[in-house]
Every structure is written in structure tokens, then in C-alpha cells.
N, C-alpha and C positions, 0 to 999 in steps of 0.2 A: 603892378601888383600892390593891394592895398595890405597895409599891417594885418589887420587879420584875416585875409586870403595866404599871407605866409604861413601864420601861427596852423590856418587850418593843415596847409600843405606841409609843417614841421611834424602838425598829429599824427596825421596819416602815417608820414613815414616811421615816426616813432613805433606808432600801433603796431606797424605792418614787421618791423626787428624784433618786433616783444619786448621794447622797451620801456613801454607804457603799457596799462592795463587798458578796458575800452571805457570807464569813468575818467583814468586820469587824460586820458587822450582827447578825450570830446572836451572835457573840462581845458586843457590847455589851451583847444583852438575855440576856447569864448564860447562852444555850441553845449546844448543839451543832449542827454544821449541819445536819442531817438532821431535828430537831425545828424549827428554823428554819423549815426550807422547808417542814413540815408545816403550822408557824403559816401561811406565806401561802399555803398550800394552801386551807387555808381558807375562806380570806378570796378565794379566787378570782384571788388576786395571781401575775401569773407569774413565772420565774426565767430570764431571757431571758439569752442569752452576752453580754459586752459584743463591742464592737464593735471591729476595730482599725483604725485608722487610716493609712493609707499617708501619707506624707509627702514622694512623688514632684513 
């Protein structure tokens, strides 16, 4: 596995905990967003809005 087939394989999994948002995540594994979200296309992985939170 080359260096950045890990970084991609770190995004993913980052993305997929909510520990990345899906700019920082595409950004970490070197792709652009659009090839990103192709990567979790893939993989069957969705790209779901985050959620906002009211604070009432």
C-alpha cells in the first residue's frame, strides 16, 4: 500500500466516525472533493448533511 492509498484509507475512516467533515477528509487523503465522494461511492459509504443542532 502506497502512502497515499493509506492517507485515502485514514479519510475514509475518519469521515465515516464524524471525525472529519467531507472537505477536511477529501483534503487529508490529497483528493478533491468530488473524487472523495467518488472514493465513498464506492465503497457504498454515504455523504449524509450533518445535522444542526438547536440549542433552545
Amino acid at each position: 500500500m502506497t502512502e497515499g492509498e493509506m492517507k485515502q484509507e485514514i479519510g475514509v475512516m475518519l469521515f465515516q466516525k464524524e471525525k472529519l467533515t467531507l472537505a477536511q477528509a477529501s483534503r487529508f487523503a490529497g483528493m478533491n472533493r468530488i473524487a472523495f465522494q467518488h472514493l465513498l461511492a464506492s465503497r457504498q459509504i454515504s455523504v449524509k448533511k450533518p445535522r444542526i443542532m438547536n440549542h433552545n
